[in-house]
C-alpha positions as CSV (number, residue, x, y, z in Angstrom):
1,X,2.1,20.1,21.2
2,X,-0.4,17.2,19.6
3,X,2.0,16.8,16.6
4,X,5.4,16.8,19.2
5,X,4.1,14.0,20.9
6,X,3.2,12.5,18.1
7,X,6.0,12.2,17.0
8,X,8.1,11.2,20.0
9,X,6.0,8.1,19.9
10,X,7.3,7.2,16.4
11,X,10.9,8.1,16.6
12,X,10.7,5.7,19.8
13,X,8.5,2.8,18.0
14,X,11.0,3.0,14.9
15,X,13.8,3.0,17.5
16,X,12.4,-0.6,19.5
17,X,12.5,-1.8,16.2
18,X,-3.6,19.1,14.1
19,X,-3.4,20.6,12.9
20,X,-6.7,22.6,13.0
21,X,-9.3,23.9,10.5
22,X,-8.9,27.7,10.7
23,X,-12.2,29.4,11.1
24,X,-13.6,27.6,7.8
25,X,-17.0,28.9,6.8
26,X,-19.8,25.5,5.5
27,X,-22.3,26.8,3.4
28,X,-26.0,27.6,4.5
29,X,-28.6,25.9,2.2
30,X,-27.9,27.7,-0.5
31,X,-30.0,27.0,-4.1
32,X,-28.9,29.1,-6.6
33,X,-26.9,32.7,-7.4
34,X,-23.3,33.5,-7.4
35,X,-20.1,32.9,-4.6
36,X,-16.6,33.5,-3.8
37,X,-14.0,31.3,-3.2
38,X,-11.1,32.0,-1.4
39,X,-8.7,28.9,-0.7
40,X,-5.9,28.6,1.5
41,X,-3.4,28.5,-1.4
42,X,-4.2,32.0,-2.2
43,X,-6.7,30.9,-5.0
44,X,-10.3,32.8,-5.5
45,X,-12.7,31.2,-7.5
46,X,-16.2,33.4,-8.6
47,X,-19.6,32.1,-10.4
48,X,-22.6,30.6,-9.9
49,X,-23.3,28.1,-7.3
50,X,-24.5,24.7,-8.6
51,X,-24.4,22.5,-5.6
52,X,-22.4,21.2,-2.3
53,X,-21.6,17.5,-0.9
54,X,-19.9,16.3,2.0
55,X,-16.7,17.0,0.5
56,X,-16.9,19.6,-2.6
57,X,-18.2,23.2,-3.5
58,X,-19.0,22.8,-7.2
59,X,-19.3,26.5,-8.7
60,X,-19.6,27.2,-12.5
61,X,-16.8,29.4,-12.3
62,X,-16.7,33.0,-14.9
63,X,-13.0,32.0,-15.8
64,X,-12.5,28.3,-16.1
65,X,-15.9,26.5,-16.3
66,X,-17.0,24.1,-13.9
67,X,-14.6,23.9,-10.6
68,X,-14.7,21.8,-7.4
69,X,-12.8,23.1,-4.7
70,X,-12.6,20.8,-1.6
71,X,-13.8,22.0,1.7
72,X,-11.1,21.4,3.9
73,X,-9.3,24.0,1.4
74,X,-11.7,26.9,1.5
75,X,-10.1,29.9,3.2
76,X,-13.2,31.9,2.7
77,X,-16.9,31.9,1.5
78,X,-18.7,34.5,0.3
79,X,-22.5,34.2,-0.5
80,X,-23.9,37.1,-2.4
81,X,-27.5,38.3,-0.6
82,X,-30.1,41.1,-1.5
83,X,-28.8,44.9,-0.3
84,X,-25.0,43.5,-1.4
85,X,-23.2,46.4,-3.6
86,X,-21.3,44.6,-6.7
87,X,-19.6,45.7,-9.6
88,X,-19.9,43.6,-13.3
89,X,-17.8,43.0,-15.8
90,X,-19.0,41.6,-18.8
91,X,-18.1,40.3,-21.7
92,X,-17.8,43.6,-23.9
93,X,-16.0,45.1,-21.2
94,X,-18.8,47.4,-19.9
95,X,-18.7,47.4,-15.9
96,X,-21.6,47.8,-14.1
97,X,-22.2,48.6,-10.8
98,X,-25.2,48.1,-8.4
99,X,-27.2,46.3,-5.2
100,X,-28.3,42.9,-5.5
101,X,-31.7,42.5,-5.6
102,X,-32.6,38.5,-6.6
103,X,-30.6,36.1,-8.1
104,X,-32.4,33.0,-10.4
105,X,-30.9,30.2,-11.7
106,X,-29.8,31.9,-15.0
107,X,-29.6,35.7,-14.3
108,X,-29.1,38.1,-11.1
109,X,-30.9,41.3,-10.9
110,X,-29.6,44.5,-10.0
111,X,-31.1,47.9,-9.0
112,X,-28.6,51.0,-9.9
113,X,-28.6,53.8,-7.8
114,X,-31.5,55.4,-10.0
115,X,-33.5,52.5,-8.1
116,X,-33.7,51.1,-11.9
117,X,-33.4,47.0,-12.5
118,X,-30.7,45.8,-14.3
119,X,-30.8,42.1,-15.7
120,X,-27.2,40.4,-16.2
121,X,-27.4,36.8,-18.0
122,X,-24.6,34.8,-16.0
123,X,-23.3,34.1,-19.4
124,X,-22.5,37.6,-19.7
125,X,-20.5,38.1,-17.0
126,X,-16.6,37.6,-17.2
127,X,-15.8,38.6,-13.5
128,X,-17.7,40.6,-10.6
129,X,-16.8,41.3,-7.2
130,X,-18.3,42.8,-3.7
131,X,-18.0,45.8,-1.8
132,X,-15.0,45.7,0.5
133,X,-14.6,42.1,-0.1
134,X,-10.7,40.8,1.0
135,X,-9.4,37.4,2.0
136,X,-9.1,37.4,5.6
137,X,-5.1,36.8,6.6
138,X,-3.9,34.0,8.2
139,X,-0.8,34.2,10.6
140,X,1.9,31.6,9.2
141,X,3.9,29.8,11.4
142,X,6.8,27.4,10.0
143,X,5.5,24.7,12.7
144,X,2.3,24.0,10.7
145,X,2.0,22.2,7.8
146,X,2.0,23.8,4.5
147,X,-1.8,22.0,4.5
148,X,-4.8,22.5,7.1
149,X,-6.7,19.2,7.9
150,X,-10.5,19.4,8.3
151,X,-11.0,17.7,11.8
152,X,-14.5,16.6,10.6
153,X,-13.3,14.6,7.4
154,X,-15.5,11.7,6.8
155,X,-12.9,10.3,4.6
156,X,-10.2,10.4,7.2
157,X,-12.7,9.2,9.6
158,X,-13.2,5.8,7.6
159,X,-9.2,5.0,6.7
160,X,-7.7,6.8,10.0
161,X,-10.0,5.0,12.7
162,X,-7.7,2.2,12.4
163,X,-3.3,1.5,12.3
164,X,-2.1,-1.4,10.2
165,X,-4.1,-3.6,12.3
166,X,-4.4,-2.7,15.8
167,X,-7.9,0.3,16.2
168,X,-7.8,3.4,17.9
169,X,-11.0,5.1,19.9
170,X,-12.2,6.8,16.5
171,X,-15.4,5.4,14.7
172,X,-16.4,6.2,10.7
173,X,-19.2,8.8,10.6
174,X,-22.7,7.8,10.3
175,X,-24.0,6.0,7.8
176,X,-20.5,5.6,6.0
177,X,-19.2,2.2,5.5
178,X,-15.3,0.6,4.9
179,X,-14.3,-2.1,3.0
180,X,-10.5,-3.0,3.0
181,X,-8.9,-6.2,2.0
182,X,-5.5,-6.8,3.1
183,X,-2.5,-9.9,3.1
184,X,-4.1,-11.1,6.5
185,X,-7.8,-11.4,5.9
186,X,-9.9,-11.5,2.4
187,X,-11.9,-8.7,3.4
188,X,-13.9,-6.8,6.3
189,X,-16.4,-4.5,6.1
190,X,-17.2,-1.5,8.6
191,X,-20.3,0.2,9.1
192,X,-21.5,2.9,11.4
193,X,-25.6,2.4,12.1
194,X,-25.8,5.2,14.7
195,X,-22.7,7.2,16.8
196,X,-21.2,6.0,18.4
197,X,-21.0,2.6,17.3
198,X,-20.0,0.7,15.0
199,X,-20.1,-2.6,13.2
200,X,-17.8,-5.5,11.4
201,X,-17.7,-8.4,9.3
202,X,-14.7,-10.3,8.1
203,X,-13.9,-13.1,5.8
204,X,-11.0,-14.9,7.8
205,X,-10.3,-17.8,5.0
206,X,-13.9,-18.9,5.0
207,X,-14.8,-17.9,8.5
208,X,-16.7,-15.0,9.6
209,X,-15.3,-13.1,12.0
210,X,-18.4,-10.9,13.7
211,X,-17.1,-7.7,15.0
212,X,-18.6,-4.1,17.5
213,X,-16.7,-1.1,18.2
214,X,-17.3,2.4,20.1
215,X,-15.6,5.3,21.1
216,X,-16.2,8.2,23.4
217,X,-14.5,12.1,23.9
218,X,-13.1,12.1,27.3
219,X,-11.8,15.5,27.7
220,X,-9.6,17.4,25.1
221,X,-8.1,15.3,22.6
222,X,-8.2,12.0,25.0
223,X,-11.2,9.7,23.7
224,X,-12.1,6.2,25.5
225,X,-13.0,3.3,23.5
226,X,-13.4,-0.9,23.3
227,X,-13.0,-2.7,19.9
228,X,-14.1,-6.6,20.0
229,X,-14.0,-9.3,17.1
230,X,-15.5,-12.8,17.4
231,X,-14.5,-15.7,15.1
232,X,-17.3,-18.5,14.3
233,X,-15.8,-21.7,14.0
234,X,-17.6,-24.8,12.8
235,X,-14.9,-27.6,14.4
236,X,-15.4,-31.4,14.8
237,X,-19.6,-31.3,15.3
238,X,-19.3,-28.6,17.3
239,X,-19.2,-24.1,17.5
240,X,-15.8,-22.9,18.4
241,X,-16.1,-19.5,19.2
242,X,-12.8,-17.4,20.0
243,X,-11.6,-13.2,19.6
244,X,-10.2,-10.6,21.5
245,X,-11.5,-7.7,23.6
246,X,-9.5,-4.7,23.1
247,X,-10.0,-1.4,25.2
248,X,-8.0,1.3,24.6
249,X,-7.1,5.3,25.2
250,X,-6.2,7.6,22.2
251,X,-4.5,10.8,22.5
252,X,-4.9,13.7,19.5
253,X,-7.4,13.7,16.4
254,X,-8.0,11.7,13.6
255,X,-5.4,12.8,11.6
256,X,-2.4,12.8,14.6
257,X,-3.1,10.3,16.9
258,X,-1.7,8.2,19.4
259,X,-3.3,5.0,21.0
260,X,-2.3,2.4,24.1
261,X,-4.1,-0.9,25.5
262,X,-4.8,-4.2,25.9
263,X,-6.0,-7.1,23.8
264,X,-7.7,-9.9,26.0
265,X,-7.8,-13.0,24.6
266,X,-10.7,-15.5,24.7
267,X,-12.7,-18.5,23.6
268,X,-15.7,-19.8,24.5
269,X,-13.9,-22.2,27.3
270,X,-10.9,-20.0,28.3
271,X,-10.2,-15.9,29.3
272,X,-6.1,-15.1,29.1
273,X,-6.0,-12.3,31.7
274,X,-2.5,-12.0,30.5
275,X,-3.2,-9.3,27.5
276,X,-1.2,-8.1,24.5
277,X,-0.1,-4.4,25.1
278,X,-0.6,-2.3,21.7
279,X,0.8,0.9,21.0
280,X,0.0,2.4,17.8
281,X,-0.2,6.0,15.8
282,X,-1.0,7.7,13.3
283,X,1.1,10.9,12.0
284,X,-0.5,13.2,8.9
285,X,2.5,14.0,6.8
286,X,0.6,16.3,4.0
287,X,-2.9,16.0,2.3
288,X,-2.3,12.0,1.0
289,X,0.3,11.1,3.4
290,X,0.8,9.4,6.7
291,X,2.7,7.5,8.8
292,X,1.3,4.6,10.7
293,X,2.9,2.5,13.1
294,X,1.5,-0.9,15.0
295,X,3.5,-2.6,17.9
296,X,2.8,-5.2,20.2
297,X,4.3,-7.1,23.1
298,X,2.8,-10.5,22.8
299,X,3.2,-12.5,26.3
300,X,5.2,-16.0,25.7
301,X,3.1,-17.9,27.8
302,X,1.0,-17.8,24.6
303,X,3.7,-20.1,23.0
304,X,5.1,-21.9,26.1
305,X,2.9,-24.1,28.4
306,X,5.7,-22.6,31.3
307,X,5.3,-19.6,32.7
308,X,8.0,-16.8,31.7
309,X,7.2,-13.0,32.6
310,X,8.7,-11.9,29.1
311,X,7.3,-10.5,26.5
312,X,7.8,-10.9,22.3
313,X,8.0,-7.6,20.7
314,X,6.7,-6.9,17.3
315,X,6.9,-3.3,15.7
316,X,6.1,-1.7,12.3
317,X,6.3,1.3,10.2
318,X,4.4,2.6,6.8
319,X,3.2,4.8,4.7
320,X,-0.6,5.1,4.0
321,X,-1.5,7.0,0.9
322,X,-5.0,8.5,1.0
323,X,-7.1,9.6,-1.8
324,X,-10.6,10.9,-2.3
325,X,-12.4,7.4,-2.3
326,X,-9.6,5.0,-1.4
327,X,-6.5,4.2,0.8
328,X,-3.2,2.6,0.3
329,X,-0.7,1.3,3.0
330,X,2.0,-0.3,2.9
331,X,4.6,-0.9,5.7
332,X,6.9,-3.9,7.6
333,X,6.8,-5.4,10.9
334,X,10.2,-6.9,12.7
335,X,10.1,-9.9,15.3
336,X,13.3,-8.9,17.2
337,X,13.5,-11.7,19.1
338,X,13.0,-14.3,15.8
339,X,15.3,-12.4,14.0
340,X,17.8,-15.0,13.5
341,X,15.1,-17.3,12.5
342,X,13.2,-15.0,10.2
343,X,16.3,-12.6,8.8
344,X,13.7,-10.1,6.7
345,X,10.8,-8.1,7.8
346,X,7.3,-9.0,7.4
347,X,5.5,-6.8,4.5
348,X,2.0,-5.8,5.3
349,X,0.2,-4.4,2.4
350,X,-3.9,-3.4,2.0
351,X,-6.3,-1.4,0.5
352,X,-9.4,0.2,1.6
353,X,-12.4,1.9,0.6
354,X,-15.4,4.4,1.7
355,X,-18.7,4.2,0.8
């Protein structure tokens, strides 16, 4: 229903001009001794277990060596224990077949049924596998994507908390900061110090501009959250201090998401309680691409000294491209109303990056 919405709201924004994690198993604290694999694409990777981030299983697999499989990818899990019945083959083709009784770093031990241990090198071993051990099945359905999304990426969490340039009510994860540079601003930096909130510098020209953010779960999928940035300006002898406050409601997760509200303008002398409206998304397309779109309906009283209950609508579409460390987008906005003025979209193209 998320994804329908979804979009709805782009087919309408390109018109004015989750998929969920199935029953995916994290590792325990796990040292050393030998896994399973099962991925969603019907891959099964066996060996020893070498170590786990944030992101990656790394297994020294029996077949092909050393493997990372990615976590959002992982079907199933399998850690073999003590009392676990396997059977072994090895490398000169003998199978054997016994309980587990302890695993070290370089060998496992078995006990036969004779209650006798057997020692197996890993390097001796060209493929094993556990007692009644299947892939559980998934139901397919032609509505989801060929690709599950893990809801709890903290990749997707630092590229996906914000549109083109408009924010939505997510925040990076702890401790993980964002870099991005774009054709607007030199760079800015995001950093989360503690959930939920989250900090911001960026370079406008030679300025700063000093920036706080936070979001909250609501109910559901419907998350609450205020977005603020402050420019510092040093102007004739004196501190010019101007920015926007920017709350706002977003609907779905951080891979399909919708967002509405309102930019308040201000400076240290003046509060416009006429805002901007912003209505932004974000639409997962596969496991690198999205669409994002940013609109706004800027009041003219901005422009105009006279007052004129009209607004100027500007609306975009892009792609973003997302990769393991870094994002990509790249997308145009269109002025309606300056059209005869302007005759070509504006491009709008950045690049970010998670650390």
């Amino acid at each position: 229903m998320i994804r329908s919405w979804i979009l709805t709201a782009f087919l309408l924004c390109a018109a004015c001009g989750i998929a969920q994690e199935d029953d995916y198993v994290s590792s325990a604290r796990i040292d050393t001794g030998l896994v399973i694999i099962y991925t969603e694409d019907g891959n099964k990777f066996s060996g020893k277990y070498i170590k786990a981030d944030e992101q990656y299983y790394t297994i020294e697999d029996v077949s092909v060596g050393e493997v990372r499989v990615k976590k959002h990818q992982v079907q199933k899990f399998v850690m073999l224990r003590s009392g676990d019945e396997i059977e072994v083959t090895l490398v000169n083709g003998n199978i054997i077949k016994g309980t587990v009784d302890i695993q070290y770093s370089d060998k496992i031990v078995l006990r036969s049924k004779s209650s006798e241990k057997i020692e197996i090198p890993y390097s001796k071993i060209v493929q094993f596998r556990k007692k009644g051990d299947v892939p559980k099945e998934k139901p397919k359905s032609p509505k989801k994507l060929e690709e599950e999304f893990d809801p709890d990426d903290r990749v997707a969490y630092a590229f996906n908390q914000r549109h083109f340039l408009s924010h939505n009510a997510f925040i990076p994860k702890k401790r993980t900061g964002v870099g991005r540079t774009s054709m607007f601003v030199l760079y800015h930096f995001d950093y989360t110090v503690l959930e939920p909130l989250s900090l911001r510098l960026t370079t406008l020209g030679f300025y700063p501009v000093l920036g706080l953010k936070s979001g909250f779960n609501i109910t559901g999928d419907l998350r609450i959250g205020i977005n603020t940035d402050v420019l510092i300006l040093p102007l004739y002898g004196q501190l010019i201090l101007g920015g926007y406050l920017h709350p706002m409601l977003t609907y779905g997760d951080i891979h399909n998401n919708i967002t509405a509200g309102s930019l308040f303008l201000f400076t240290n002398e003046f509060f416009y309680q006429n805002p901007i409206l912003a209505f932004a998304g974000n639409l997962r397309l596969s496991s690198t691409l999205s669409l994002v779109s940013d609109n706004f309906l800027v009041p003219y009283e901005l422009f105009y000294s006279s007052k004129v209950s009209a607004y100027l609508g500007i609306y975009s579409l892009g792609i973003r491209f997302t990769g393991d460390r870094a994002s990509y987008d790249g997308g145009l906005f269109v002025i309606p109303q300056l059209w005869q003025e302007l005759r070509i979209p504006i491009p709008l193209i950045s690049y970010s990056t998670v650390f």
